[in-house]
N, C-alpha and C positions, 0 to 999 in steps of 0.2 A: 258342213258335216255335222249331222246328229250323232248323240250317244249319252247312254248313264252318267251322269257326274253321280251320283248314288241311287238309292234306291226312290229316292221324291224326285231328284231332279234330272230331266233331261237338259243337255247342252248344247247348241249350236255355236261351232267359233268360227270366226274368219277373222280379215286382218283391216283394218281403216284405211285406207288408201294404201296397203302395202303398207303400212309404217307403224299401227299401232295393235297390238292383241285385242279381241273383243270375243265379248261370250258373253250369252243370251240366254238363263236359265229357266226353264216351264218346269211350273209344279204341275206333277200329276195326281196332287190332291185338289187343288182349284187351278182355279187360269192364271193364278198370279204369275208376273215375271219378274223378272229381274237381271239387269242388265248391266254388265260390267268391263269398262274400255280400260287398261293398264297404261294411263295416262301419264307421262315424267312430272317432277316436280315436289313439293312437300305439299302441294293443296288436294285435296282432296273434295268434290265435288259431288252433290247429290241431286237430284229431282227425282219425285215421287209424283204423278203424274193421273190424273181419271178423264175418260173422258165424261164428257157431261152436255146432256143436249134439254132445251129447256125449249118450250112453247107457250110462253105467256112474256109481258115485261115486267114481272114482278122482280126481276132481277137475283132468283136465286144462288144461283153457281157465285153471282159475286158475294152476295150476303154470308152464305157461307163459309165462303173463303175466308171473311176476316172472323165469325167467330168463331172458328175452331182453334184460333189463338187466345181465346180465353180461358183457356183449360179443359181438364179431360176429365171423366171418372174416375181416373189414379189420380191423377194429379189437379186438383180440382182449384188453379190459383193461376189469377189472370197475368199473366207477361212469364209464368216462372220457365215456359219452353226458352224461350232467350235469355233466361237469367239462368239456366243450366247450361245451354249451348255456347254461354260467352265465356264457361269454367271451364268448359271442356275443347278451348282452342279455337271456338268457332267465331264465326265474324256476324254471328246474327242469323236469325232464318226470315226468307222472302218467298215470294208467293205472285202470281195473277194469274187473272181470269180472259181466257181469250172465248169468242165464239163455239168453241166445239169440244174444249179442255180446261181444266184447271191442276196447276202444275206449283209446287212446292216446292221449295228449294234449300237445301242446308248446304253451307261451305267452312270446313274446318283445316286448319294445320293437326300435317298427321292423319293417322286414322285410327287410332286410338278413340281421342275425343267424337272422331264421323262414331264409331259403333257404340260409343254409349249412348249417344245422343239419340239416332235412329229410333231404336224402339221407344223412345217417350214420344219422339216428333208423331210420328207412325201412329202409336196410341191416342192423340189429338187429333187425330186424321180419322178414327175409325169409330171412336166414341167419344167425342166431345160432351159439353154439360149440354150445351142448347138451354140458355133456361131463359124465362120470359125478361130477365133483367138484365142480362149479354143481350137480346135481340133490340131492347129498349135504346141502350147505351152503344152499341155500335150500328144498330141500321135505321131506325126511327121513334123518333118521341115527338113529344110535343110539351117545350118548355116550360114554367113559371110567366113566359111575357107572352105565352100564343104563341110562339114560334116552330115551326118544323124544323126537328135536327135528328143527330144522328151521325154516327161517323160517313156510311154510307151514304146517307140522304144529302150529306154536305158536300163529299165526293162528287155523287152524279148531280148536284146545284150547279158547280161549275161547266161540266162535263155538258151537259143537257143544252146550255146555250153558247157552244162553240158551233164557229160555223162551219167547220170540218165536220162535227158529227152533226149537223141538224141535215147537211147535205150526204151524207153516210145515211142517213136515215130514208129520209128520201129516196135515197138507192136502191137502197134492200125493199122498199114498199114497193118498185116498180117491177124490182126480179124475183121476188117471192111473193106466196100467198101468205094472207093473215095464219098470224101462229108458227109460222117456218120456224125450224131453229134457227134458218141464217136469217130470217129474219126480225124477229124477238132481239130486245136490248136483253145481255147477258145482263150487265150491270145495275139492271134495277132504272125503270124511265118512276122522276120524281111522284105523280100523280098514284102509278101503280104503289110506292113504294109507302104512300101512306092510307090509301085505301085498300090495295089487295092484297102483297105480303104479307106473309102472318109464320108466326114462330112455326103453329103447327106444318103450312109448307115446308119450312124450311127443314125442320124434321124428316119430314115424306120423303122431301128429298136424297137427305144424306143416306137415309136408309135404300132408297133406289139405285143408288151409283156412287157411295163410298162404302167398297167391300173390294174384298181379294180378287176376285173373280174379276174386276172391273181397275185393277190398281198395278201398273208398272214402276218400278223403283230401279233405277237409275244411276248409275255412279261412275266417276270419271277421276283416276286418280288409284297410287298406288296403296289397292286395300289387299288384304288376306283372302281370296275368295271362300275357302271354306268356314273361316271366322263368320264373313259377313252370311251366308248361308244358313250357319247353326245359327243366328240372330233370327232371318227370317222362318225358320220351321218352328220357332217358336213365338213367334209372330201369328205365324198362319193358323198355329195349333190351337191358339187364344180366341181367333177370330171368324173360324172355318165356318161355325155354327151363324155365323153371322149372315153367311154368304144364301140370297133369295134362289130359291129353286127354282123360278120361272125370268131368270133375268135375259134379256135380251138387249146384245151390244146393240148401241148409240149407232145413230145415221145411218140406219139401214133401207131410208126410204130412195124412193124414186129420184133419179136425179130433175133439176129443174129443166124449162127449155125456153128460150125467146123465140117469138112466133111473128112478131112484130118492132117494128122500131117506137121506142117509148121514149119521151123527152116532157119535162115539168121542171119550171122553174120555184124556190122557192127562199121568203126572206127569211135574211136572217139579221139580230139584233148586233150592230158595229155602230162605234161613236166616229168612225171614219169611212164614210159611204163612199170609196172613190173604188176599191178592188173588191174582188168575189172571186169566189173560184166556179170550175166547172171541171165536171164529173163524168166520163161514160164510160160503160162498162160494158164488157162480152162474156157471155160463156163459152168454154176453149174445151178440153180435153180431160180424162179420166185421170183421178190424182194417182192413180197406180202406172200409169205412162209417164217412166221416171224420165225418160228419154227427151219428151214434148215436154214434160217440167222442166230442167235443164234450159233446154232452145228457148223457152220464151226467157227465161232468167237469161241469159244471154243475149234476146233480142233487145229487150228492156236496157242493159247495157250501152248495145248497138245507139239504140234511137235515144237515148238522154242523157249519156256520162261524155261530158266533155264536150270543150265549144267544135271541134268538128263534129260531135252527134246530130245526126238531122234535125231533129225536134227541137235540139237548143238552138241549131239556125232558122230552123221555118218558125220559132215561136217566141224566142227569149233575146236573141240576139242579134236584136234588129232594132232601126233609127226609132223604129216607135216599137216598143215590144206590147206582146196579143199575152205575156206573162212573164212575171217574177221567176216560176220557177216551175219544171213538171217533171212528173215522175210516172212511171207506169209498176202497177203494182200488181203481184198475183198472188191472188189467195186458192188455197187450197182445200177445196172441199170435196162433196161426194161428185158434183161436177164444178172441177177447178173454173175460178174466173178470174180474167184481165181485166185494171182498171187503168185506166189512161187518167192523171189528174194535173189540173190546170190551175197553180196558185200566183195571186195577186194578177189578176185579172181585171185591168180598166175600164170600170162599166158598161162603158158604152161600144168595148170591141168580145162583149160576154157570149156573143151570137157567133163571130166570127172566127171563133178558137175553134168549134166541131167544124164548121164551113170548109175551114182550109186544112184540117188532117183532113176530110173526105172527099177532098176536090183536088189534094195537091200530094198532102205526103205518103199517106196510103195509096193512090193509084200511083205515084212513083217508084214504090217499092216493093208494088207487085212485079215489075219487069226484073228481072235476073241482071239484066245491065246497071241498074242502077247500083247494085251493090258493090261495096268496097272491098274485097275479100283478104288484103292484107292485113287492114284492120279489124277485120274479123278475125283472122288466126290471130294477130295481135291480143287480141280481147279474150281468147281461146286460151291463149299462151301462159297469158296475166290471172287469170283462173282458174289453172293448174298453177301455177305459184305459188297462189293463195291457199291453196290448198293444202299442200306442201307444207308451208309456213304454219297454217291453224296445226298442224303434227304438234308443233314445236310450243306454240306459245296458247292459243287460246282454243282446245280443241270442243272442249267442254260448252261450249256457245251452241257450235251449229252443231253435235251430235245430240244432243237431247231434243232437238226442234227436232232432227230424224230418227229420232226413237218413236217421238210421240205422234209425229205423222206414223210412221207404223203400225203403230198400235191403232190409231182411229182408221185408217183406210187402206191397210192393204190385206185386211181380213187371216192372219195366220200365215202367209208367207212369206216364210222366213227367205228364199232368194229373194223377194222383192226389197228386203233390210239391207241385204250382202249390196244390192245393187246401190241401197242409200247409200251407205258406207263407202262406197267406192266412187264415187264419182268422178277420179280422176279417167276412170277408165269410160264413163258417158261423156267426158268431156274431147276425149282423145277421138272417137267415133264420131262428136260434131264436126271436130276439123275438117275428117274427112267428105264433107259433105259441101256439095257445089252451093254457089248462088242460087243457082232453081231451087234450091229444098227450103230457104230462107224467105225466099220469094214466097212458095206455095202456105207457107208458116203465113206469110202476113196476108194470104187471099185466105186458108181456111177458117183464119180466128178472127179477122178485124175488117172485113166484108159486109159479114150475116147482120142482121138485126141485133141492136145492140141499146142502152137504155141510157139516157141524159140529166143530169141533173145541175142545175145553171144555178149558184147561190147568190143571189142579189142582195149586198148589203143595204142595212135600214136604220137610217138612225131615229125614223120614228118611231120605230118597232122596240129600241132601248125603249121610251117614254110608256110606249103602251103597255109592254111584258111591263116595268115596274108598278104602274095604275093596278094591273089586273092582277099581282101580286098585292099587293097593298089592302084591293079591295078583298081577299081570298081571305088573307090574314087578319083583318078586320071582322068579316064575319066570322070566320072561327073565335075568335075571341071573345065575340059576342053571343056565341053560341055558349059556349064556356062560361062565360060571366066569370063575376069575381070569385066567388066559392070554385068553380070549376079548376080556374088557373090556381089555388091555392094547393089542390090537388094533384094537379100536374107537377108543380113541382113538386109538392112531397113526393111525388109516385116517382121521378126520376134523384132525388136527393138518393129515398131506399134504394134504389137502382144500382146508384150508383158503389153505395155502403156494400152491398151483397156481393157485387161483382170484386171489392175490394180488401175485405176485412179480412179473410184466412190469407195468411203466409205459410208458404214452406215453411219446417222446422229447421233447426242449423243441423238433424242427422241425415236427412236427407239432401239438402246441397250438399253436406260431406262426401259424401258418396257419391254425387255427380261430380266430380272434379278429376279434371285428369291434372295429379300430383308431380307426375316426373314426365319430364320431355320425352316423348321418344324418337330414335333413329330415326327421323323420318325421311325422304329421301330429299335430295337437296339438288340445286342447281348450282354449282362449283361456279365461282365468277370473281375473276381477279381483275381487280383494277390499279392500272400505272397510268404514266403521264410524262408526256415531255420536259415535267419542272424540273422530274428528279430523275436522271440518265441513268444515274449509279446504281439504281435496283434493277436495269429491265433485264430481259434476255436478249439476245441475238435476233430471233424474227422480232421483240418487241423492237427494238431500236432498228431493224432497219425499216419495220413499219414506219413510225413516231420520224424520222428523216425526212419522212416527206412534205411535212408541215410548218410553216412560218410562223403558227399561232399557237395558241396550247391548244393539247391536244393530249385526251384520254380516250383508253382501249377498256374497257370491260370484254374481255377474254372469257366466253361462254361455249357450252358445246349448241354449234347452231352452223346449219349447211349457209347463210345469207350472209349479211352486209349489212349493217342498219346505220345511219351519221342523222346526228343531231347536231345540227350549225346553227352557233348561237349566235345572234346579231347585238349585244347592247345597246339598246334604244333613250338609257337612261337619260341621256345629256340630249335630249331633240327639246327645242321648244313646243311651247303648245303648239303654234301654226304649222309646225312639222309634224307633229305625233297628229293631228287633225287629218295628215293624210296617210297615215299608215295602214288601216282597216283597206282601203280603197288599193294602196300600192301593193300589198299580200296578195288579194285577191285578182291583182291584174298576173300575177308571176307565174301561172299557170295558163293565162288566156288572153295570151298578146303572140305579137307578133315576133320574133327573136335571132340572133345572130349566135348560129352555132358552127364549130369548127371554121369560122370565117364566112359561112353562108346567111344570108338572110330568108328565112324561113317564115309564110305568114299563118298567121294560129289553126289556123287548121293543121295544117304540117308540122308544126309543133308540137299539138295534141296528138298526132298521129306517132310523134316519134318517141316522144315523153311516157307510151304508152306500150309502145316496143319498149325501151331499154330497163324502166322502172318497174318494181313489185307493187310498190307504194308509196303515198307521197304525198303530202301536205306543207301546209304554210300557216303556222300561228303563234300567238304568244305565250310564251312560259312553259313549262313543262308539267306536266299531268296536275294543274291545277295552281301550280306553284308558281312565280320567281318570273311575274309577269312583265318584269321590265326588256327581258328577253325577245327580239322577235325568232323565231324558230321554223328552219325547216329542217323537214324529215323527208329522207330518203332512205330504201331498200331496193338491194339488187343481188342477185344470186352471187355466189363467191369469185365467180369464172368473168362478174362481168363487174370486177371491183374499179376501173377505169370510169364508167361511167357516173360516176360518185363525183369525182371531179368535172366531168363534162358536163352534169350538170348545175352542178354549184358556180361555176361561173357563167353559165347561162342564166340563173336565178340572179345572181346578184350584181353580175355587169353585161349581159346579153341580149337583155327584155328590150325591146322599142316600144317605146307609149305615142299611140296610135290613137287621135281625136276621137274615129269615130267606135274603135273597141275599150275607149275609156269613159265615153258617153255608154254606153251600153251595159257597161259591168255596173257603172255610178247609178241607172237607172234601176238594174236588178236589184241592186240595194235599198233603193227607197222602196220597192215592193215589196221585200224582205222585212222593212222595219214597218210597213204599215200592217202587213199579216202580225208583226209579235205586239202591235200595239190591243191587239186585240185580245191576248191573251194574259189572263189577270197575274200570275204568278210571275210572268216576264218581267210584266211594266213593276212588281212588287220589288223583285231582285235587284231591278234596276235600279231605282232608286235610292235600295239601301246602297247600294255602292255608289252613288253619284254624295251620297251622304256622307259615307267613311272615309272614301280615299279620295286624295286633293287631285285639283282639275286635270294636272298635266303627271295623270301616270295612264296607262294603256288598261288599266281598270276601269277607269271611266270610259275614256277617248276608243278604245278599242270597242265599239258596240255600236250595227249599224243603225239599232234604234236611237241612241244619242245623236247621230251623226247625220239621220233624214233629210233635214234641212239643209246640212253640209253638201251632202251627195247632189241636193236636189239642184245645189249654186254650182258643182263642178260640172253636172250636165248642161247646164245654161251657158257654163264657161267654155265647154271645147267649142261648143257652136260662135261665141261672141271671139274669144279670144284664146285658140288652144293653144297659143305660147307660152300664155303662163302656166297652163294647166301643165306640158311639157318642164317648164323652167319649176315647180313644185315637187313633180314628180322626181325630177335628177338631182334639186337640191337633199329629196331626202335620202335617197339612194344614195349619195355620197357621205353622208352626215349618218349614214347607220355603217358603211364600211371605212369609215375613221375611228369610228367609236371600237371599242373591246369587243375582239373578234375571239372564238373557242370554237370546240370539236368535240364530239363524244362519237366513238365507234363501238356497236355490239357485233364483236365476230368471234369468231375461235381463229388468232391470229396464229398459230403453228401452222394449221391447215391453208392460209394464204400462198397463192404462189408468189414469191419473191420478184419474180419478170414483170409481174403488174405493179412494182411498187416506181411511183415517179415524179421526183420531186417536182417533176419542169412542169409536172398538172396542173401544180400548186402555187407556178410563182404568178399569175397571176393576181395575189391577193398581197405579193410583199411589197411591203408598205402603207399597205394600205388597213390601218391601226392594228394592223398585227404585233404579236407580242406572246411569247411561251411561257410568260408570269399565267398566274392563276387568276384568272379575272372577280373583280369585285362585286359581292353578291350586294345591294342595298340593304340596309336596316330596315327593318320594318316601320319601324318610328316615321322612316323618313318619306315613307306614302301617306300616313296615315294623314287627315287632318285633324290636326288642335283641338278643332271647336266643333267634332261629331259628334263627343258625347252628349247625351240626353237628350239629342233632336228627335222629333218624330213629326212623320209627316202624312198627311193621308192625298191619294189622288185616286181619282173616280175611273172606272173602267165600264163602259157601257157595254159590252159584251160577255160580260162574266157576270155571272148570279151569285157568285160564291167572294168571301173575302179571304186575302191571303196577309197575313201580318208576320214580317219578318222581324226579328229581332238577335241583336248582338253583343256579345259582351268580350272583352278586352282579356286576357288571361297570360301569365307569365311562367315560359317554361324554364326551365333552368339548368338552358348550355348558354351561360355566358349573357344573360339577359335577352335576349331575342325574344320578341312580343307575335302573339298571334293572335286571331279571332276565332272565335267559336259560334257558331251561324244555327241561329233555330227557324224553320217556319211551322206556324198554325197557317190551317187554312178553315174557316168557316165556311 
């Protein structure tokens, strides 16, 4: 429904899946919008949003991105937007650059601190300095030693020779014509970036597509709407005159079309020539067909989430696998497209990954019969869940990606928005839909002509890129001579000086400071525990009954179920902890003994997939307290039973199965040969193989450490998978001895007490259970001794760029407890 919110702004509201207030403000003095979801919670959440279409690779849209963080014409002082934004509650402001948009981001407590900030952010968005010594120092110069740098330049160094993007690249040259926008690197290809870029593009730019007329603002989170309103008409009032009279939205051209089948192979630079990936893509349907957007996000599901998915059995989960890992991915443009991609791919079977989808799983899955339809609703079901669930906890994610598709492609209407917004009701409508219609999905998109791109690693292609770099860089410097390079650097030293010298004064941060807390709205969340009876209530304590172990409730308002079951891993030996990456990753994709049936992984996946919201297997919790192994489970309130049905499937029901443990062991070394290639991985890694001693799951948990591990348990189910068996149950037993715990997030009033059942649970007694409060390790006691001061350098033949991690030791003070504070440069 339209109507006045005053005399500037008209207002469309509807509601987010039923559950959340939204309203979608148009000025009728420009185009601007603004957009407003009344999200729970004290965070507050913004993006600020243009679209931006670029045809050349000179990389604008990214270049600017990063200097309109060096200040404005108010405020003309490089970092001071986040040295206001972190006074004013905020956690920092972020920003990237995709294909068709460039999207800003502030996240404050409160909203206080979101509205004062706003208009400074805003004002760096609209008039930045742009001056030649911001474009020197963040996108390219050329050093004192000859060298090409640059924040940007350095960026796309790395970026330019991964072989994801050299085969992205490749891609786009075969579906578009020279200069597309989908075609064009947004972020600056290196070559362009020091021959063709130039400050004054960059200028031209911001002036073409950062204005009102061109700018959606965004915000998720309990704000004042008419507060936030009188911020922007004085926003708009400042900047109205800015807005070009001949402007014409972005992506208005033709869409593309494939006429023919296109396939080109091409190399790419890897110090381990044994995997490559493979690429093909289609064009499918109109990004305003919210409906066919949906169905393919959901076929995408169908065909590669979980070992029953077709694709992970015709391609990943087999005695010789055709790949590490695939994914099918859709981008959304003026005509959306399907990418089918194929990682850690064994050279020599690089031909036979497109072969057998077009010979085997594609014509299978055109017949209506072949389709599984329970597991379809299942996948259905699990996806209105999730939907459900983002209400509650993370909504702000996926509503700004459907704002900003809005704004780039569905031209002004507003039902096509109401229809993002609602997706539970496109997903209800899939249900209803036969196998034929699923069928007809995979003949009308993944049939036609379609285009290939095979990335064959090269490790003499490291040697040559470096030679051919070397000789570039040599004669530039020669070209320069010695005078020249003396220039250089002075000309980036001043650069640097200019970009740095003015500071705010202390009367203006004064002023940016949000002084006194305000009310802001809160998540009430109470936490007890089995240790200590004497405080709970009545449903706490007969919830808390049901458990051998300790066991806390964080009492939220929240329609779900959420358990975090802690395993302590502390006490494994090395040769035990050596298999725990391997035994996590089997607990979802084995074979298993449930309610006393034997169930093989397919059917497990099938059923794991009915009864769960969500659900994982890993160590520690959001980054912390890694001595922990950890799964996670969620399931709606009504189906709180299953919480136990499957914690004892997870941790005494899994059968380890030769040939599905040869199979997972194998996915893992393709796994770790893809991250070997990636310079920042192999970086991290190492700093941690350097800080924390051998036998903690810092190390040991990392299938890149573990390559050659995996590669001797594959060899071992085929020679002797007794012992592989007899490894696998020694550690399973050796982590349900050790210190067992619980964490529940529900709103325990609202439980039905009839679901509550001790006998779920005794499965686990004795088995090192204990309602003490389990011991967390010292930090001291990971760390090792003799980290300080080491450094180490290792070579990465696929990365252009160098990444240098660095750490220091810091002492907080509750009670001595030691932490680390983690920097990376990357050159």
């Amino acid at each position: 429904m339209i109507k006045m919110a005053s005399k500037i702004w008209n207002v469309s509201e509807t509601m987010v899946n039923g559950g959340l207030r939204f309203c979608l403000y148009s000025s009728s003095r420009s185009r601007l919008k603004v957009a407003v979801c009344d999200s729970p919670g004290p965070m507050v959440h913004g993006c600020v949003s243009f679209c931006t279409e670029a045809d050349s690779d000179d990389g604008l849209p990214h270049t600017l991105e990063h200097l309109v963080f060096m200040g404005s014409q108010k405020y003309p002082f490089k970092g001071v937007l986040d040295l206001i934004a972190n006074r004013c509650m905020a956690s920092g402001t972020n920003a990237w650059t995709d294909q068709d948009h460039t999207a800003y981001t502030l996240d404050t407590v409160g909203s206080e601190g979101f509205l004062m900030v706003l208009p400074i952010y805003i004002d760096h968005l609209l008039q930045p300095m742009l001056t030649s010594s911001q474009f020197a120092t963040e996108v390219h110069h050329i050093n004192g030693n000859g060298e090409n740098a640059g924040v940007v330049y350095s960026e796309m160094q790395d970026h330019e020779s991964e072989m994801e993007n050299i085969v992205d690249v490749k891609l786009k040259e075969l579906l578009f014509p020279p200069a597309h926008p989908y075609r064009v690197d947004t972020g600056g290809k290196l070559a362009f970036l020091r021959d063709s870029c130039s400050l004054q593009k960059v200028q031209d730019y911001h002036k073409r597509y950062y204005h009102l007329s061109n700018m959606l603002v965004s915000v998720c989170g309990q704000v004042p709407h008419q507060k936030l309103l009188s911020i922007m008409e004085k926003v708009e009032e400042e900047y109205l005159p800015r807005v070009p009279s001949d402007f014409t939205a972005p992506f208005q051209m033709t869409a593309p079309e494939l006429t023919d089948f296109k396939e080109e192979q091409v190399e790419c630079p890897s110090d381990d020539a044994s995997r490559g990936i493979v690429e093909i893509a289609w064009f499918t349907h109109d990004p305003n067909d919210l409906e066919t957007c949906e169905a393919i996000l959901i076929l995408a599901d169908y065909f590669t989430r979980t070992a029953v998915a077709p694709m992970q059995k015709d391609f990943v989960l087999l005695e010789e696998p055709l790949a590490s890992g695939i994914d099918m991915i859709a981008n959304e443009e003026v005509k959306c497209r399907l990418t089918i991609s194929f990682q850690g791919v064994p050279v020599e079977k690089l031909k036979e990954c497109k072969a057998k989808l077009m010979s085997k799983t594609i014509p299978e899955y055109i017949k209506p019969e072949s389709w599984d339809m329970d597991r379809m609703n299942s996948i259905l079901d699990q996806e209105i869940l999730n939907e459900q669930v983002k209400l509650e906890t993370r909504i702000h994610n996926s509503l700004f990606g459907e704002i900003i598709s809005h704004q780039l492609y569905d031209h002004g209407q507003e039902k096509l928005l109401v229809k993002r917004l609602n997706k539970i009701d496109t997903l209800q409508k899939l249900k209803a839909k036969p196998a034929e219609y699923w069928a007809q999905l995979v003949q009308t998109y993944l049939t036609g002509p379609s285009a290939t791109v095979i990335g064959l690693p090269s490790e003499a292609l490291v040697e040559k890129i470096s030679k051919t770099e070397k000789a570039r860089l040599d004669a530039q410097r020669k070209a320069l001579g010695k005078k020249g390079l003396e220039e250089k650097k002075k000309e980036i030293e001043q650069a640097i000086w200019e970009n740095t010298h003015k500071k705010p004064d202390a009367d203006l941060l004064k002023k940016m400071i949000v002084e006194k807390l305000e009310e802001f709205d809160r998540f009430d969340v109470k936490s007890v525990s089995n240790s200590d009876p004497s405080s709970l209530t009545e449903a706490e304590a007969k919830f808390l009954h049901q458990f051998p172990f300790h066991t806390t409730i964080h009492s939220c308002n929240t329609q779900f179920v959420e358990l975090i079951f802690l395993l302590d891993s502390s006490h494994l030996s090395v040769c035990q902890r050596q298999w725990l990456y391997l035994y996590t990753e089997l607990l979802f994709d084995s074979p298993a003994i449930i309610d006393g049936v034997r169930y093989d992984a397919d059917e497990v996946a099938k059923l794991y997939t009915k009864d769960l919201i969500e659900h994982s297997v890993h160590t520690g919790i959001r980054g912390h307290f890694d001595n922990f192994a950890n799964i996670q489970l969620k399931v709606e309130r009504s189906k709180l039973s299953n919480l136990a049905k499957w914690t004892e499937v997870l941790t005494k029901g899994v059968i380890f199965d030769a040939q599905r443990i040869k199979q997972v062991a194998l996915r893992l070394v393709g796994d770790a040969k893809e991250h070997k290639r990636d310079g920042c991985t192999v970086a991290s890694n190492l700093m941690v193989k350097n800080i924390y001693k051998q036998n903690t799951n810092s190390v040991l948990y990392d299938a890149l450490v573990l390559e050659k591990f995996h590669e001797y348990v594959a060899e071992l189910c085929d020679t002797n998978p007794n012992e592989v068996y007899a490894k696998l149950q020694e550690l399973r037993e050796a982590l349900l001895n050790g210190s067992i715990s619980a964490h529940f997030i529900c709103h325990v009033e609202d439980l039905d007490a009839k679901l509550f059942d001790p006998s779920k649970w005794m499965f686990l007694n004795g088995a090192g259970t204990n309602i003490a409060e389990p011991k967390i390790p010292a930090f001291l006691e990971l760390v090792d001794d003799s980290s300080a001061g080491k450094q180490q350098v290792v070579a990465v033949g696929g990365s252009e760029s160098s990444f240098i991690y660095q750490v220091l030791g810091t002492v907080l003070y509750d009670g001595g407890r030691r932490s680390l504070v983690r920097d990376r440069v990357e050159r």
